[in-house]
N, C-alpha and C positions, 0 to 999 in steps of 0.2 A: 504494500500500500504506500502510495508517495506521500510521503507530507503534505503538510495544508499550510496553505499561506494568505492571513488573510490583511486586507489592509484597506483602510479608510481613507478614500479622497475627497481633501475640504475646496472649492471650488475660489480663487480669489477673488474676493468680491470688489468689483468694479474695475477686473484686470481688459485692459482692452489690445492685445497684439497691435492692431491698426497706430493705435494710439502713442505706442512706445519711437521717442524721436532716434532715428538710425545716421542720421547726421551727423558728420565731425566738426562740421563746419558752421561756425552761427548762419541763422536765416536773417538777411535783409528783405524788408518788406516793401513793395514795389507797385507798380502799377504801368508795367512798360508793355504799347504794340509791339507783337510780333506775328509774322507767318512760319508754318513749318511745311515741312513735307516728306516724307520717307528719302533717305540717302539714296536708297536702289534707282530711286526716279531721278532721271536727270534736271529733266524738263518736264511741266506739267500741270496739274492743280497744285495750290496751296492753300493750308488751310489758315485764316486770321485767327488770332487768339489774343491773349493777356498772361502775363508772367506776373503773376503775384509776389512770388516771393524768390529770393534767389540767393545760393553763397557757392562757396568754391569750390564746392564739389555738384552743385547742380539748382536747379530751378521746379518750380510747381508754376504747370501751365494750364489755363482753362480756355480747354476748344469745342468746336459742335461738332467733332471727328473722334470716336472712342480708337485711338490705336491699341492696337494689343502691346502689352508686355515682353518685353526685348525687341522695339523696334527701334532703327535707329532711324533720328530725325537730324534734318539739317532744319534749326531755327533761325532766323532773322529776326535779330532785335532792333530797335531805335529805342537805342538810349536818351533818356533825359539829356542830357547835360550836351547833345552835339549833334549836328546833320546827318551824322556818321552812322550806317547800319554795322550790325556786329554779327557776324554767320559763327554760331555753335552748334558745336556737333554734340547729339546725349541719345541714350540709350533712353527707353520709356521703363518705367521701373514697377508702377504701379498705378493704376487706372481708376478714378474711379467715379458713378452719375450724379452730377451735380444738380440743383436747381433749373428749372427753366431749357432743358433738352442741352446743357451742357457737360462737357465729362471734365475734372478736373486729372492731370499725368503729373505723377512725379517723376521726374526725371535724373540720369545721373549725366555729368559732363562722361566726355571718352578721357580728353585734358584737363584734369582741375586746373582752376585758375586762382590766380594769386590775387593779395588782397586789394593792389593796386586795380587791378583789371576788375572785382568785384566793384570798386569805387566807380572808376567810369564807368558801368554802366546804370549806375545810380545816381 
């Protein structure tokens, strides 16, 4: 007869996986146009969006395009502070349906970027 093993599991309460921040990097809070579009596509559609928040390992975009998880985007931003558009490359990391038929993406850079480069584009 095999022994018996019995054990109680207490469920934590108010734990939320979603909610735990996975970031190394502080969030800067934002409000910058951008377009994106899948890397594989050269030429093509682009979707407009907003970059809410952004630090140097990556950005949270809200588009009316739900991409799947591991896509890679080329983003175009227009920074505040200059005429200058800014082309980043990120990975989609996590998806998820916002308000209003929007889907909000977290994203990682491929490059992090340094704090300087976080600046400009804020």
């Amino acid at each position: 007869m095999a022994p018996s093993c019995a054990a109680t599991v207490h469920p934590i309460r108010g734990a939320n996986l979603l909610d735990i921040e996975k970031r190394h990097a502080a969030r800067q809070p934002c409000l910058l146009e951008a377009t994106s579009r899948p890397v594989e596509v050269a030429e093509g559609m682009t979707w407009g969006g907003t970059v809410r928040d952004v630090s140097a390992g990556g950005l949270k975009l809200d588009l009316c395009f739900p991409f799947k998880s591991g896509t890679y985007l080329a983003v175009e931003l227009q920074p505040a502070a200059g005429p200058v558009n800014r082309s980043l490359v990120c990975r989609v990391i996590h998806v998820h349906e916002s308000k209003g038929g929007t889907w909000t993406l977290g994203c990682e850079f491929i490059k992090p970027l340094t704090d300087s480069e976080v600046d400009l584009l804020l």
